[in-house]
mmCIF file of the C-alpha atoms, coordinates in Angstrom:
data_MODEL
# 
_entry.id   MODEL 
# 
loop_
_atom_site.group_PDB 
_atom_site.id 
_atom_site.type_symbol 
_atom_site.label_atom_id 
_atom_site.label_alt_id 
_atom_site.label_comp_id 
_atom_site.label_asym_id 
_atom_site.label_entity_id 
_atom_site.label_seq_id 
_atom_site.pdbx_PDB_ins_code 
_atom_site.Cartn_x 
_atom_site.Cartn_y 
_atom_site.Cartn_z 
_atom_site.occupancy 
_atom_site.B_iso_or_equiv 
_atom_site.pdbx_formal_charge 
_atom_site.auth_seq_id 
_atom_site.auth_comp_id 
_atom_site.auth_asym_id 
_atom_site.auth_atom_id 
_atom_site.pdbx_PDB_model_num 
ATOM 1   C CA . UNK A 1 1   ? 0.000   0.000  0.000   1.00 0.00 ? 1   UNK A CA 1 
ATOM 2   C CA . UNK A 1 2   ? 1.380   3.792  -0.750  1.00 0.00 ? 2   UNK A CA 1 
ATOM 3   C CA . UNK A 1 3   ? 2.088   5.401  2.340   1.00 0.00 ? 3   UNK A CA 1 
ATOM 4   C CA . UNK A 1 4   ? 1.654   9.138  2.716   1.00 0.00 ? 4   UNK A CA 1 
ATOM 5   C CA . UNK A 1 5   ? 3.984   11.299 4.682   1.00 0.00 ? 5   UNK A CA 1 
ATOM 6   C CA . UNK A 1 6   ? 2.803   14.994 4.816   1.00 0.00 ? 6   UNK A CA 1 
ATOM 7   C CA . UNK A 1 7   ? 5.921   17.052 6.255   1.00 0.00 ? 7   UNK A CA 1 
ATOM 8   C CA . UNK A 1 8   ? 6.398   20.576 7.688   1.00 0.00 ? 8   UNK A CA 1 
ATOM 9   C CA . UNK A 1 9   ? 7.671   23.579 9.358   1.00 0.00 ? 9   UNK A CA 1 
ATOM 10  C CA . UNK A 1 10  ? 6.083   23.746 12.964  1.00 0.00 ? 10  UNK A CA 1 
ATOM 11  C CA . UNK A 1 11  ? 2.872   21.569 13.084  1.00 0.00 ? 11  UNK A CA 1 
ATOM 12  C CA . UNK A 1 12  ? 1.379   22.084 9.940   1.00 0.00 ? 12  UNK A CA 1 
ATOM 13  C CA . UNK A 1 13  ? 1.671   18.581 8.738   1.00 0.00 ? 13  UNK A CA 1 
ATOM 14  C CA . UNK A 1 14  ? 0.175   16.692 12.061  1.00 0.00 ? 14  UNK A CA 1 
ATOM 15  C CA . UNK A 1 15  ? -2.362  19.229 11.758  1.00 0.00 ? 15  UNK A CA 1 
ATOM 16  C CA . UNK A 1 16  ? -3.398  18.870 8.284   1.00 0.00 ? 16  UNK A CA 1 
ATOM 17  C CA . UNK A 1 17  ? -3.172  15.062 9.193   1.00 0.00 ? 17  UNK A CA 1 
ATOM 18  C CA . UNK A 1 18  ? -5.464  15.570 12.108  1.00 0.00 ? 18  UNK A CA 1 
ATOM 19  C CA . UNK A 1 19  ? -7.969  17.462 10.337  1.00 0.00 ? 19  UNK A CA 1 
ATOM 20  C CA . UNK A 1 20  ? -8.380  14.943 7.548   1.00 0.00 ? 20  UNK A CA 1 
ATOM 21  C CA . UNK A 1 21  ? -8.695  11.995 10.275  1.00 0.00 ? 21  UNK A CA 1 
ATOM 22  C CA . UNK A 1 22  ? -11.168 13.713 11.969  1.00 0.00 ? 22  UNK A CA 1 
ATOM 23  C CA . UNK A 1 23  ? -13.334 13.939 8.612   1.00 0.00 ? 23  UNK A CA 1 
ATOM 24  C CA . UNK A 1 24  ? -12.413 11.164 6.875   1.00 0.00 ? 24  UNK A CA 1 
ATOM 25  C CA . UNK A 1 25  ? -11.386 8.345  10.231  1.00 0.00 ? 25  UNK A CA 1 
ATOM 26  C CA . UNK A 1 26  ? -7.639  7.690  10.857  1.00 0.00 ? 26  UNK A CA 1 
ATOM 27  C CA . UNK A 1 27  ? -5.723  5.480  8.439   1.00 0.00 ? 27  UNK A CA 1 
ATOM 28  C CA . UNK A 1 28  ? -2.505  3.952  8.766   1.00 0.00 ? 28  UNK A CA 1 
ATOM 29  C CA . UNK A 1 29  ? -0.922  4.779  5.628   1.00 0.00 ? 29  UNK A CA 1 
ATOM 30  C CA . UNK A 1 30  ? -1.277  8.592  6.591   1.00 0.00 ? 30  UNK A CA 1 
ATOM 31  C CA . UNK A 1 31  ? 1.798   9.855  8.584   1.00 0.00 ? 31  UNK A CA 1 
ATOM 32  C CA . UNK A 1 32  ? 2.898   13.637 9.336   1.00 0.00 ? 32  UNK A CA 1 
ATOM 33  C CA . UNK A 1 33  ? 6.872   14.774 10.396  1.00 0.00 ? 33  UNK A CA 1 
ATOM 34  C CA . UNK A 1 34  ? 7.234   17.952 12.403  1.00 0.00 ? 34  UNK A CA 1 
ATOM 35  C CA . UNK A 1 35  ? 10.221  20.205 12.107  1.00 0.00 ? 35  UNK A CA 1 
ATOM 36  C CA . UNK A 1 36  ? 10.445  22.356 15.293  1.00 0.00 ? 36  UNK A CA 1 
ATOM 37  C CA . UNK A 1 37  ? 12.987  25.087 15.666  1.00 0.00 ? 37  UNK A CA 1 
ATOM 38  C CA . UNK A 1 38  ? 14.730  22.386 18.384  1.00 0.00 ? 38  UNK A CA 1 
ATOM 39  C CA . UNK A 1 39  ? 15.422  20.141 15.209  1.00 0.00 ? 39  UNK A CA 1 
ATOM 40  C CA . UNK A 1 40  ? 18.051  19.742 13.016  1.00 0.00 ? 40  UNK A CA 1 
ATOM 41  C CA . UNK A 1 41  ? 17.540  18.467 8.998   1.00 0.00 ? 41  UNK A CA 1 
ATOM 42  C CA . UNK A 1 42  ? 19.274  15.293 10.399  1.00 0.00 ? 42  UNK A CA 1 
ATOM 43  C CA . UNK A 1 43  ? 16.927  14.426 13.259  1.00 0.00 ? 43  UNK A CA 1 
ATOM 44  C CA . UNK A 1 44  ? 14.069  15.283 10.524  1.00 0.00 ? 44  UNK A CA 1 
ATOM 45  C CA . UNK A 1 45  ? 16.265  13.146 8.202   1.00 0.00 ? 45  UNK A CA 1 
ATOM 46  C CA . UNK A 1 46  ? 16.269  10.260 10.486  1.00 0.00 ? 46  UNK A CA 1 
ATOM 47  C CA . UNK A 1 47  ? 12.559  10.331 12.087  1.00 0.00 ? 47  UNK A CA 1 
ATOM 48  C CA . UNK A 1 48  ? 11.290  9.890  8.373   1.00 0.00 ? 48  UNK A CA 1 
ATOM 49  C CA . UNK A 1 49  ? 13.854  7.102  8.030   1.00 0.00 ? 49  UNK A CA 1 
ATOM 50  C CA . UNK A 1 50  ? 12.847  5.419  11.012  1.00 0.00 ? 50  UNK A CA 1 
ATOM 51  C CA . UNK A 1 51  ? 9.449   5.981  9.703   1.00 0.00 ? 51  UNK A CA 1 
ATOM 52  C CA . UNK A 1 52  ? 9.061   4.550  6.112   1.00 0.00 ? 52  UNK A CA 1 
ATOM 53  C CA . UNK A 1 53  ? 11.839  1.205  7.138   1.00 0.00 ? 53  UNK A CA 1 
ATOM 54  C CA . UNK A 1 54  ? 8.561   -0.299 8.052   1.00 0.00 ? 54  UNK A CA 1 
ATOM 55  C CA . UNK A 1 55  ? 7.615   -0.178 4.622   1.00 0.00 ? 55  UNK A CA 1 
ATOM 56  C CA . UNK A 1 56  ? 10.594  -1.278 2.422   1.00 0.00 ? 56  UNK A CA 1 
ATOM 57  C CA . UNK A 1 57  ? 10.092  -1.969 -1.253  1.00 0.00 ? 57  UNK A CA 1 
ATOM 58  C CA . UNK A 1 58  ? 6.570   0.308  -1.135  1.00 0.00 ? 58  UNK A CA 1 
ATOM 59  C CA . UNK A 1 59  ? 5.553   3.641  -3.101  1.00 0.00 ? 59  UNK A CA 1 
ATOM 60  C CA . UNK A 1 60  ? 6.119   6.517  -0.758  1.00 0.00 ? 60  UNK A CA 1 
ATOM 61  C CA . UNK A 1 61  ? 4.358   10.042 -1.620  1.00 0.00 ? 61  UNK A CA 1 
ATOM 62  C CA . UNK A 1 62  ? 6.273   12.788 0.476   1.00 0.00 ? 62  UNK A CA 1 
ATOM 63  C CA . UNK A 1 63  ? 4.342   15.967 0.564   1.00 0.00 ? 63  UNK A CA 1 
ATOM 64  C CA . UNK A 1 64  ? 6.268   19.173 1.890   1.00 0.00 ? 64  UNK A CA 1 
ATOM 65  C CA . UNK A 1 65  ? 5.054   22.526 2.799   1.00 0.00 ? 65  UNK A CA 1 
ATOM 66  C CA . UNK A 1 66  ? 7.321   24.347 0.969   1.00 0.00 ? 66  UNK A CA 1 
ATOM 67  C CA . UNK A 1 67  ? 9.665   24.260 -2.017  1.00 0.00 ? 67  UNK A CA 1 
ATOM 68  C CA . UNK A 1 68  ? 13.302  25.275 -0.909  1.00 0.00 ? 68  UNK A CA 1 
ATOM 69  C CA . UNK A 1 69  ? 12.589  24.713 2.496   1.00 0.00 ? 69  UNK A CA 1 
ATOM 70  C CA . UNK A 1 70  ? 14.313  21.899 5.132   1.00 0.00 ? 70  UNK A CA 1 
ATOM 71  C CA . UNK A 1 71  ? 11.462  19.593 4.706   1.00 0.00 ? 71  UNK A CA 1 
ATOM 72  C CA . UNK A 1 72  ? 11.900  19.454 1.024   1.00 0.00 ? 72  UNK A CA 1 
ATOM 73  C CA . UNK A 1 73  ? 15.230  19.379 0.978   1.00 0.00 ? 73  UNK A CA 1 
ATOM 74  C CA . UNK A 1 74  ? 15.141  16.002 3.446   1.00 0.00 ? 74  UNK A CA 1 
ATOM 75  C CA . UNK A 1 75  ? 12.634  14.519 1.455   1.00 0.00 ? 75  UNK A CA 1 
ATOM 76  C CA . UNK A 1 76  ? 14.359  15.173 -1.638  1.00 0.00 ? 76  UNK A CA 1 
ATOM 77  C CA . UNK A 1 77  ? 17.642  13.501 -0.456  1.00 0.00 ? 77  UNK A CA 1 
ATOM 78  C CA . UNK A 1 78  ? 15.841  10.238 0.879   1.00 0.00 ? 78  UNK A CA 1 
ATOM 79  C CA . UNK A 1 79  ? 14.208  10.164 -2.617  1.00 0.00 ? 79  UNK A CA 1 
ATOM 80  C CA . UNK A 1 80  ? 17.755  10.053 -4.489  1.00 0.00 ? 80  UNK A CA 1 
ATOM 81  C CA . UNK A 1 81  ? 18.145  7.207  -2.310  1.00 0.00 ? 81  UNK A CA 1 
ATOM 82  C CA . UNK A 1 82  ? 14.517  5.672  -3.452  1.00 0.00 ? 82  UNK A CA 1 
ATOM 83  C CA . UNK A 1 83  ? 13.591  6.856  -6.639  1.00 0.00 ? 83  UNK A CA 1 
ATOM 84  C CA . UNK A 1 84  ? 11.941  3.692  -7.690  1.00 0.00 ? 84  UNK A CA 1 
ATOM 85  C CA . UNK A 1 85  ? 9.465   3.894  -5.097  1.00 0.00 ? 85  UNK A CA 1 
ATOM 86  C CA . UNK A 1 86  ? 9.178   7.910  -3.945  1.00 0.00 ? 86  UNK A CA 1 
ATOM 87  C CA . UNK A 1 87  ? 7.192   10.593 -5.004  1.00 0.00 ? 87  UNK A CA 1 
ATOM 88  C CA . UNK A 1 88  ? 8.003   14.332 -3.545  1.00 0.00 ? 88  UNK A CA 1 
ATOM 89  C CA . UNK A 1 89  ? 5.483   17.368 -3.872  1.00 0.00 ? 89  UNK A CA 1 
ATOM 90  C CA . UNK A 1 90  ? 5.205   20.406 -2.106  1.00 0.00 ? 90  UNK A CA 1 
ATOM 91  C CA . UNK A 1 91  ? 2.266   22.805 -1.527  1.00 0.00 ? 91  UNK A CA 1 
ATOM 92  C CA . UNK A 1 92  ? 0.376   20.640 1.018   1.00 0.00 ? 92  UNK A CA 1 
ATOM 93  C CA . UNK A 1 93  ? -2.601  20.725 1.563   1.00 0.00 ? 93  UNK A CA 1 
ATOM 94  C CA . UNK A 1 94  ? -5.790  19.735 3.106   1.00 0.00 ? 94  UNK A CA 1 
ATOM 95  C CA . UNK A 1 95  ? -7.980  19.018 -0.224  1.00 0.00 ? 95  UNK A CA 1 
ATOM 96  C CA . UNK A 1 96  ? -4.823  17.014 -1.374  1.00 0.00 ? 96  UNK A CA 1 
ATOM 97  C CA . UNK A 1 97  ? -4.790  14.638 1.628   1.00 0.00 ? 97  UNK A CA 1 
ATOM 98  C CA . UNK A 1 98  ? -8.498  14.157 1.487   1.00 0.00 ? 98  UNK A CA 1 
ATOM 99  C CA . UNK A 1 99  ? -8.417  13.387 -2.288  1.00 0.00 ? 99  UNK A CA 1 
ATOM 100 C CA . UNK A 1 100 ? -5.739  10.969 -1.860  1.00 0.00 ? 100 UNK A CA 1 
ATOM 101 C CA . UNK A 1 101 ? -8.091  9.337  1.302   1.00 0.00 ? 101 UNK A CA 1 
ATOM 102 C CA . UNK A 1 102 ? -10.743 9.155  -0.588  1.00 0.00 ? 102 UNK A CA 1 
ATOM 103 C CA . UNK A 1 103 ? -8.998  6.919  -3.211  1.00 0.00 ? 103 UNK A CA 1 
ATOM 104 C CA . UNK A 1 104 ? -9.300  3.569  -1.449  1.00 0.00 ? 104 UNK A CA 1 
ATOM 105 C CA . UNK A 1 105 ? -7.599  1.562  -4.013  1.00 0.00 ? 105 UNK A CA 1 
ATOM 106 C CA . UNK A 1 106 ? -4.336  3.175  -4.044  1.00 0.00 ? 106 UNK A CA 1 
ATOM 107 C CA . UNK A 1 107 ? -3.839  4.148  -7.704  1.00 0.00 ? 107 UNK A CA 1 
ATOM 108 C CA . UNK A 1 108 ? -4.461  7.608  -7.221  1.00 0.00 ? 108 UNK A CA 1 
ATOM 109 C CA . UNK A 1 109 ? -2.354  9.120  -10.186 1.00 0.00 ? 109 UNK A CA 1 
ATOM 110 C CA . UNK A 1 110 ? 0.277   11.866 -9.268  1.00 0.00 ? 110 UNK A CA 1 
ATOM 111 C CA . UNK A 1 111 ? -1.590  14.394 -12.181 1.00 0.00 ? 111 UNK A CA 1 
ATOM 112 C CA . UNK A 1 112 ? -4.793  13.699 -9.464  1.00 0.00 ? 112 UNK A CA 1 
ATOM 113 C CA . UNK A 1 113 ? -3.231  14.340 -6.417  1.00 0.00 ? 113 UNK A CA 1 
ATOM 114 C CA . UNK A 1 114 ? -1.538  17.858 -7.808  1.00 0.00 ? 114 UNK A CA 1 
ATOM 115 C CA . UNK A 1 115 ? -5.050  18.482 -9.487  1.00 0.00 ? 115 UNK A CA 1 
ATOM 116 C CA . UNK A 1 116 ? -6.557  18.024 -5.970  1.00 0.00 ? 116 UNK A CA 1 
ATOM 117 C CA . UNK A 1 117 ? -4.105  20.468 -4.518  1.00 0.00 ? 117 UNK A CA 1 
ATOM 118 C CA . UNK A 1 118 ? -4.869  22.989 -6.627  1.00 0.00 ? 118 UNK A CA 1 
ATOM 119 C CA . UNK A 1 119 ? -8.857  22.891 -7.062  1.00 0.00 ? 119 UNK A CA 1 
ATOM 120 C CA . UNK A 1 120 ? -8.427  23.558 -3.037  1.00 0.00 ? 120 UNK A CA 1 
ATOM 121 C CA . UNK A 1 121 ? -7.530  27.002 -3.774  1.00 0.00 ? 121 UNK A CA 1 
ATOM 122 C CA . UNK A 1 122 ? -10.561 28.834 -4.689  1.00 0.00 ? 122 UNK A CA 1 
ATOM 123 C CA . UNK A 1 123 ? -11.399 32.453 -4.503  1.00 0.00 ? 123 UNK A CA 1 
ATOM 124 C CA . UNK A 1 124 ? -15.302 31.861 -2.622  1.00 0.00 ? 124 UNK A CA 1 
ATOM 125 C CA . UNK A 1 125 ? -15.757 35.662 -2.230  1.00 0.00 ? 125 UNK A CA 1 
ATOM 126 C CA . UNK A 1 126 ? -15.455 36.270 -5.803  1.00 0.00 ? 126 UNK A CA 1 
ATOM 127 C CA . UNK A 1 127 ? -17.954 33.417 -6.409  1.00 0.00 ? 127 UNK A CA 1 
ATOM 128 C CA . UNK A 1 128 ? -20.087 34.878 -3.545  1.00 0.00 ? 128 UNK A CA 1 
ATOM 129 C CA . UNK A 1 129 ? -19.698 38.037 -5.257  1.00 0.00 ? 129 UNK A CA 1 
ATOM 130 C CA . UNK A 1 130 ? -20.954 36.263 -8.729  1.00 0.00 ? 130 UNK A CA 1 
ATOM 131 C CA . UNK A 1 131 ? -24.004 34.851 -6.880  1.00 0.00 ? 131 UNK A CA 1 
ATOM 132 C CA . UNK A 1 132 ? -25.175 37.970 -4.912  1.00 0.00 ? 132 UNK A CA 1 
ATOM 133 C CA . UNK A 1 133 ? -24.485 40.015 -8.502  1.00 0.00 ? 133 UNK A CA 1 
ATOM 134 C CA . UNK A 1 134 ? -26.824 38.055 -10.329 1.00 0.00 ? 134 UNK A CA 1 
# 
């Protein structure tokens, strides 16, 4: 089964990984890294790791907050290390993780999942604004 790592700056990640477990129900191919300011890239490094050695030889989607940032950066030297199996994106987001829980079967293409991320960002007042106009 693909397991899903969301990982952040601060505790955006658990967060987002809460919120979608509290709408959806937990699942344990959903997992969330936290870089606090006491960490270092190689504690980060290590805890995902320590994390996906459970689940050697299967696809890995890494989702990071931000391009350029530490979490990327970690997740984009473990995939050098597992290209065959890992997948790294950035711009996390709620309607991303939901889309990919949602997709019980596991063959959620990556084209989907990006397409999920960005249909979550929608400008409602402007569509507000199109409704109370007409």
């Amino acid at each position: 089964m693909t397991q899903l790592v969301l990982i952040s700056h601060g505790d955006i990640a658990v967060a987002i990984r809460d919120a979608a477990f509290d709408i959806l129900g937990p699942r344990n191919d959903v997992h969330a890294l936290a870089l606090r300011i006491s960490d270092s890239p190689q504690s980060l490094a290590h805890a995902l790791q320590t994390l996906l050695s459970a689940y050697a030889d299967e696809p890995v989607i890494l989702v990071c907050d931000i391009a350029g940032g530490t979490p990327a950066n970690v997740a984009l030297k473990y995939w050098l290390q597992h290209r065959e199996t890992t997948t790294v994106y950035t711009g996390l987001n709620l309607s991303m993780v939901l889309v990919y829980m949602q997709d019980n079967q596991g063959h959620l293409s990556a084209a989907s999942l990006l397409q999920a991320a960005h249909d979550g960002i929608i400008d409602i007042s402007g569509r507000a604004r199109n409704l109370t106009e007409n």
